[in-house]
N, C-alpha and C positions, 0 to 999 in steps of 0.2 A: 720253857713254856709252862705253863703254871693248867691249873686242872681248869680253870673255866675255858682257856684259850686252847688246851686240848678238847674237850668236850664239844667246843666249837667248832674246830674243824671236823670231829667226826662227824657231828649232827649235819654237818655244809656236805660233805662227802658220802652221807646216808641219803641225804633228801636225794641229792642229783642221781645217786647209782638206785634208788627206787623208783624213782621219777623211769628212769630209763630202762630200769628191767619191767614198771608196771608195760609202760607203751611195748615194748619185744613180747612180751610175753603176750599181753594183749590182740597184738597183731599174730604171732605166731598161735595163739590158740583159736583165733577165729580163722584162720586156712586151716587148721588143721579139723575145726566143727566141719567146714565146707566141706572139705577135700574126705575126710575118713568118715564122717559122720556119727551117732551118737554113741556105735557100741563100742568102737575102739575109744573113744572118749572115756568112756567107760570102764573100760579094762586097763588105760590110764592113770585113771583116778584111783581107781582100789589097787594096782600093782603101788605104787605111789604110795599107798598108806600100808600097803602090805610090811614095806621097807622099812617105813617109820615104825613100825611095830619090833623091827628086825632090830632097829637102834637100840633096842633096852639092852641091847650087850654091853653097850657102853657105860652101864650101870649108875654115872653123875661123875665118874671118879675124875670127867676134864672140870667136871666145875669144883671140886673139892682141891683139883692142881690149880688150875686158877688163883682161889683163892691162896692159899699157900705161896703162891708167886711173888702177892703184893710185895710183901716186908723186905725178901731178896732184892725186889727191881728198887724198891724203895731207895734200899739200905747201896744198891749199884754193886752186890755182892755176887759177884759176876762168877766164882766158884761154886756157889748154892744156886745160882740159877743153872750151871750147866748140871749139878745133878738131879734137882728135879724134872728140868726137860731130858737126861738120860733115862730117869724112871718114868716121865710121859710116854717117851715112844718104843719102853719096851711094853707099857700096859697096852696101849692104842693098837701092835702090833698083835697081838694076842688078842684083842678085841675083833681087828678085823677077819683074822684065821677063823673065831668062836661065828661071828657072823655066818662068814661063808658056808663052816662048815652047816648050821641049823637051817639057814635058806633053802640049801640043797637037799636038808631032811624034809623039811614041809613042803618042794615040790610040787608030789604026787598026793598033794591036798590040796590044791586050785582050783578044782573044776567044783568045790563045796561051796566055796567061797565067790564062784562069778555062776550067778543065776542067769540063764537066758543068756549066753554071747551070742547068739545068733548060728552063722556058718561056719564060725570060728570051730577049727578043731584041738581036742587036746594038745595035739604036739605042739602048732602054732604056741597057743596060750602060752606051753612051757617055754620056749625058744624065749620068748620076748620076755618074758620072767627073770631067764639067766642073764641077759641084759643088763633089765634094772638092778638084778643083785650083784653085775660085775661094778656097774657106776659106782653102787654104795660104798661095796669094799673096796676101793683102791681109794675113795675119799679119805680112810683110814689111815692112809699111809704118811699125808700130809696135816691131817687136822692139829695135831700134838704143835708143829710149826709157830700156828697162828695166835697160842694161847701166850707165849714172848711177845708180840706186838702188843697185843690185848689189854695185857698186864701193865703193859707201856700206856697205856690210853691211845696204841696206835692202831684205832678199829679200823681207821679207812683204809689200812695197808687192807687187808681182808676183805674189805669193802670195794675197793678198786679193780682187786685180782676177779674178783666173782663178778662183776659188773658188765668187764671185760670178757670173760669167759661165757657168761651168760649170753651177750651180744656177739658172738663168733659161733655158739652151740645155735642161736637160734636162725642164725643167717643160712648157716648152712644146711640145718635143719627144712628149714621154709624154702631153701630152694630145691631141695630133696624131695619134701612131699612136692611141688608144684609139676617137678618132672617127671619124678617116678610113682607119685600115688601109690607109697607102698608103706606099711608103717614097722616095717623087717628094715628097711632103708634108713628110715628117722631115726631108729632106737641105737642103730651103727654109728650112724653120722654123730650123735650126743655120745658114743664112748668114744669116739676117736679124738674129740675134742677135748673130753673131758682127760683123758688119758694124758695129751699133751700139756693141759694147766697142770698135771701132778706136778712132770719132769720141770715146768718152769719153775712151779713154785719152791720145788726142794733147790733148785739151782737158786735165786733170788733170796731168800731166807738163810741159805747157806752163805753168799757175798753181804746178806743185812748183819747176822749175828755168825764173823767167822769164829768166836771160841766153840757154837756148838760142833764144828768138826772134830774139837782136840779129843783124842782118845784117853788123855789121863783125867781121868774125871774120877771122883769120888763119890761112893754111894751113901746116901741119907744115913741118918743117925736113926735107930730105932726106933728114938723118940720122933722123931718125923716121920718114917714111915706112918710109924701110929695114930698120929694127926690126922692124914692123907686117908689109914685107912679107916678111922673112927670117923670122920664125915660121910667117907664112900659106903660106907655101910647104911647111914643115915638116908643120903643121898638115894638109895639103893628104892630103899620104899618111895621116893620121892617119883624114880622113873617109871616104878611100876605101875606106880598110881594112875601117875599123867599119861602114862601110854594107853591104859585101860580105859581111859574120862577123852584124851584129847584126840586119840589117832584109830578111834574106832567104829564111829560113826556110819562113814563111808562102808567100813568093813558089813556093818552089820546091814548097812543096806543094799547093797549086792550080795549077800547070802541070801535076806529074808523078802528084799522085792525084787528086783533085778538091777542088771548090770548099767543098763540105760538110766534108770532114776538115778542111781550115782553121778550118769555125766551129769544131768539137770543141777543137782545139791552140788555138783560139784561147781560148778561157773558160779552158784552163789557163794562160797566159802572162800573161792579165789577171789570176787572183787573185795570179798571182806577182807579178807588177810589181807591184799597186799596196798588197799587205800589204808587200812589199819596200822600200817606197816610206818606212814609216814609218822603217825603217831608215837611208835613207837620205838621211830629211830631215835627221839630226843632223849628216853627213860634208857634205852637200851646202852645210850652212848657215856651215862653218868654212872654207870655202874661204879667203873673202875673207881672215878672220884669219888663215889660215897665210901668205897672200903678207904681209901683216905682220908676224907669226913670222918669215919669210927674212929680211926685209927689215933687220931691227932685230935680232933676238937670236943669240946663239953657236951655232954648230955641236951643242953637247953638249946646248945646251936642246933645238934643232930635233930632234933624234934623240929626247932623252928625249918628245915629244910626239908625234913619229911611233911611238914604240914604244904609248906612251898609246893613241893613235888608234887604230891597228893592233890592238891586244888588246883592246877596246872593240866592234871591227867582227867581231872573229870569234868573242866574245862571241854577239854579238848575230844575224850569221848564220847562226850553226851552231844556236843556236835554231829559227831561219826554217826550216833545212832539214831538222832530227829533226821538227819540227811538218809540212811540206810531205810530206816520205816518209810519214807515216802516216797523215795528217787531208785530203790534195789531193782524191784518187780518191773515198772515203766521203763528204766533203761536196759535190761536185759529182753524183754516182750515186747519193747516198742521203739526202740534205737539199734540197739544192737544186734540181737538176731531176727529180729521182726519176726517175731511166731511166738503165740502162748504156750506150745506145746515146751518150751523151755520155761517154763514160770512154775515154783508153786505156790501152794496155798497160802493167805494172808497169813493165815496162824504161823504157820512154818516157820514163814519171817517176821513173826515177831520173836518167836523164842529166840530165833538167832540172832536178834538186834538187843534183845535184851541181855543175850550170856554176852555178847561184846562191851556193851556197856559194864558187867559187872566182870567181866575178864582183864579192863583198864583198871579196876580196884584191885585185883589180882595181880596185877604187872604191879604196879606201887610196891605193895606189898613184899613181894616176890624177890621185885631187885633189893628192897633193903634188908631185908631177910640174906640177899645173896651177900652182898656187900659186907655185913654184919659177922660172916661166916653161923650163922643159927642153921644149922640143917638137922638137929636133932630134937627138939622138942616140940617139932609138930610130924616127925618123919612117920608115923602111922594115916595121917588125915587121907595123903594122896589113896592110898590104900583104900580106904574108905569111901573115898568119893569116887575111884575107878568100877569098884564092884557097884555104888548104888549104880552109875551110869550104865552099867554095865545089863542089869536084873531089869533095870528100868525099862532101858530102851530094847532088850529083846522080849521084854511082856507087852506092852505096849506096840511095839512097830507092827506086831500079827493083829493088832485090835484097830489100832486106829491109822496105819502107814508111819509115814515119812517123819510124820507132826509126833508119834510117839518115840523117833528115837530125841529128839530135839529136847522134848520136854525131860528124859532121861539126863539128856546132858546139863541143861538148866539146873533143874534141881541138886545133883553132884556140885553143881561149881559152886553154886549159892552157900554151901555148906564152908569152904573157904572163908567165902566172904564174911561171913557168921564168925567164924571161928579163930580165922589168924589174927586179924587185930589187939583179941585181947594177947597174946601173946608178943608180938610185936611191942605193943605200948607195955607191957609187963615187963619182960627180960632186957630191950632198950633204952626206955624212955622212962622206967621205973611208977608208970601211972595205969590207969585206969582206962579203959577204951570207949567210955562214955559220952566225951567228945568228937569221936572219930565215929560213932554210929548217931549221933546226934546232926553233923554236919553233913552225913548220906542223904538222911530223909530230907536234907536241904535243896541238897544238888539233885537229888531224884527228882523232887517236889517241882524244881521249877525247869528241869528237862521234860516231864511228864505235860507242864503246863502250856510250853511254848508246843509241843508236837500236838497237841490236842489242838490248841489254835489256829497251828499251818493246817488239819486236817481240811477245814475247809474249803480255804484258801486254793490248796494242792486240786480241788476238784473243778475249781472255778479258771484256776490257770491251765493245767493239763486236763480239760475234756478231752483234747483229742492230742493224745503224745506223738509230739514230733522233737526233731534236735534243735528247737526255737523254743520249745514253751518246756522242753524239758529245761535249755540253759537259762531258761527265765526263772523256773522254781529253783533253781540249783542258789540263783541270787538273791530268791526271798528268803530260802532259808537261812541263808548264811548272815545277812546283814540283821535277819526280826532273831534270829538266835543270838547272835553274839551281843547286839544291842542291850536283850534283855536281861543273859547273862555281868553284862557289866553294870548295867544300871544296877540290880541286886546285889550284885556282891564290891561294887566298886572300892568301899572303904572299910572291908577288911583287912587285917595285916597280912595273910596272903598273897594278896593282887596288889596293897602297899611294896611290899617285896620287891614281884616283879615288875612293876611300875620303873620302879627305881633303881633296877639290873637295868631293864630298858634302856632308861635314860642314859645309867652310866655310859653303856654298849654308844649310844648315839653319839656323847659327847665326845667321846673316846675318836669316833670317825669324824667328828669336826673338825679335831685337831690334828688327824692324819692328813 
């Protein structure tokens, strides 16, 4: 099976297990708004990021194995693959011990960090705490597993298990709260579950790849260590960065407003990630094939496919974000929970519709950078852009609320944007970044142009938001966006490109 018909099935395997975790999820967090209401929602959402913060133990060193993997799985060197996955899961093991042990340090520093729980008491808060940090760590135990499939271009093994697991944690989950209205109940019911995907997954992965059972295995050459740890070090500031810029948001606003404004930013963050999500199964699923693209093909192909990639992704997010600006606020204050008191302010959502947008230039980026193995010559930025997010949004959020941690985050990300491309087209593609910030103000230009024109429009269709005129702007947008996206760019070599995969792909199923 060759790398487009892999990619393919991942992408076919991502859509469906997204599609399916969006609706479970979506169902199960609306009983769970009902049924618990805002504050546990709340304590939710920031334990949740709490964790993600917890993650920087894991330093980058799975994506630095990762990559490392390709050449092995490549080369079917079935002795170099079993010692790099014996050196994954003794780092991963040590990762999750380093977790635990720091979770259990920070504690008896929670009640800093959740402003206003209500009648929640300390001990409660902790109990549920130990919880989320028993799920994270034992996820530890199997993650190292998944990165052999991966390497394979076999995302959907990982995709399927999780899918699955996801819809059993949340069945039982949503019959848990409906009976017992307890959420001591809910957080048991998600480690009992989750505890049993371990035991599957090491048993399945254990009958998928049985050499990694063999005990004779050999440990890396120096020189590989080196490799592994000279990116993980790079890598290192990469996590830091991003956990400072991406997973702290939340955090900073249950310290500095309270616990309940988090559940609110939080239902907006979820429809964004996880509609976002479908976009980004397709970048996410080509990873492994671009480190193949490096690895094998010319310079002038890798650009002409990152140019592909790139106009493909802001296609498709600049979509996300004319649909986000005008369908976000209406469908969560007028479809879905019916009450403004879950809305915020316009402003809010725009910054968060814009750093999505320039978060898809980011993802481009990112994965061919990952692919590329490049982790060291921008490994200071993340740094950089965690702290401004950082100074930002806690000077700001005491001045203006919610809208100054946002603009905090914005500003950090843009700095990427700004900054990796020369680098990218530098160290890869041996040119100048000139064109690649020239074809932005392109794609901005005429994303900016079409949402200006639905504004109208959006007021004339939805006066009064119901699930009839919501679905009817869902279809102006989509058909006066993409139209005038193709009309513009139709006969570039870009959309030539995919025109003509298109077609292949069609003809291909004529003949079948």
């Amino acid at each position: 099976m060759g790398r487009i018909q892999k990619a393919r099935k991942n992408i076919i395997f991502g859509y469906i297990s997204n599609l399916v975790i969006l609706l479970v999820n979506f169902i199960q967090r609306t009983v769970f708004i009902y049924v618990l209401g805002r504050t546990f929602s709340g304590v939710n959402e920031t334990y949740t990021n709490v964790l993600s913060v917890l993650s920087l133990a894991e330093l980058g060193i799975g994506t630095a194995l990762n990559y490392s993997l390709y050449k092995p799985v490549a080369e079917h060197d079935i002795e170099k693959i079993k010692s790099y996955m014996r050196f994954y899961k003794k780092a991963y093991l040590t990762i999750a011990g380093v977790i635990a042990a720091v979770g259990i340090a920070i504690s008896p520093f929670l009640k800093f960090i959740l402003k206003n729980p209500g009648s929640l008491t300390v001990k409660e808060l902790t109990l549920y705490y130990y919880l989320f940090l028993f799920n994270t760590v034992i996820s530890y135990f199997v993650a190292y597993k998944y990165s052999l499939s991966n390497a394979e271009q076999k995302n959907y093994i990982q995709t399927n298990i999780t899918t699955l697991t996801k819809i059993a944690a949340a069945t039982v989950q949503i019959t848990v709260l409906l009976l017992f209205r307890n959420f001591l109940f809910y957080l048991l019911a998600q480690s009992v579950v989750e505890f049993l995907q371990k035991i599957f997954v090491t048993l399945y992965m254990n009958r998928l790849y049985p050499y990694l059972r063999d005990k004779d295995v050999k440990k890396l050459t120096p020189q590989e260590t080196q490799v592994v740890a000279s990116k993980t070090k790079a890598l290192i500031c990469h996590k830091v960065g991003d956990v400072a810029r991406l997973q702290t948001d939340i955090l900073v606003i249950s310290s500095f407003v309270n616990v309940d404004t988090s559940a609110v930013v939080g239902n907006y963050v979820y429809i964004i990630t996880y509609v976002g999500n479908f976009v980004n199964i397709i970048f996410d699923s080509v990873i492994s094939g671009f480190g193949n693209v490096v690895a094998t093909e010319s310079k002038e192909r890798q650009y002409l496919l990152f140019k592909v990639y790139r106009f493909f992704a802001c296609w498709l997010f600049g979509f996300g974000a004319v649909g986000f600006f005008h369908l976000l606020t209406p469908f969560i204050g007028g479809v879905w929970l019916r009450d403004d008191g879950w809305t915020l302010p316009q402003m809010t959502v725009t910054l968060l519709v814009m750093d999505f947008y320039l978060k898809g230039g980011r993802t481009v980026l990112l994965n061919f950078k990952i692919a590329s193995g490049l982790f060291e010559q921008d490994r200071f930025l993340p740094l950089v852009q965690g702290a401004v997010n950082l100074v930002v949004s806690i000077a700001l959020v005491q001045k203006i609320g919610v809208t100054g941690v946002y603009v905090g985050t914005l500003v950090s990300g843009i700095l990427a944007n700004l900054i990796r491309p020369g680098i990218i087209y530098r160290v890869c593609f041996e040119k100048k970044a000139g064109a690649y910030f020239k074809d932005s103000l392109k794609y901005i230009g005429v994303i900016l142009a079409v949402g200006a024109v639905v504004t109208p429009i959006r007021h004339v269709v939805m006066g009064e938001v119901t699930i009839f005129t919501f679905a009817l702007m869902v279809i102006v947008i989509t058909l006066f966006y993409n139209l005038v996206f193709l009309a513009v760019f139709h006969r570039t070599e870009e959309f030539s490109y995919l025109w003509k995969a298109a077609a292949g792909r069609i003809s291909v199923r004529k003949k079948a």
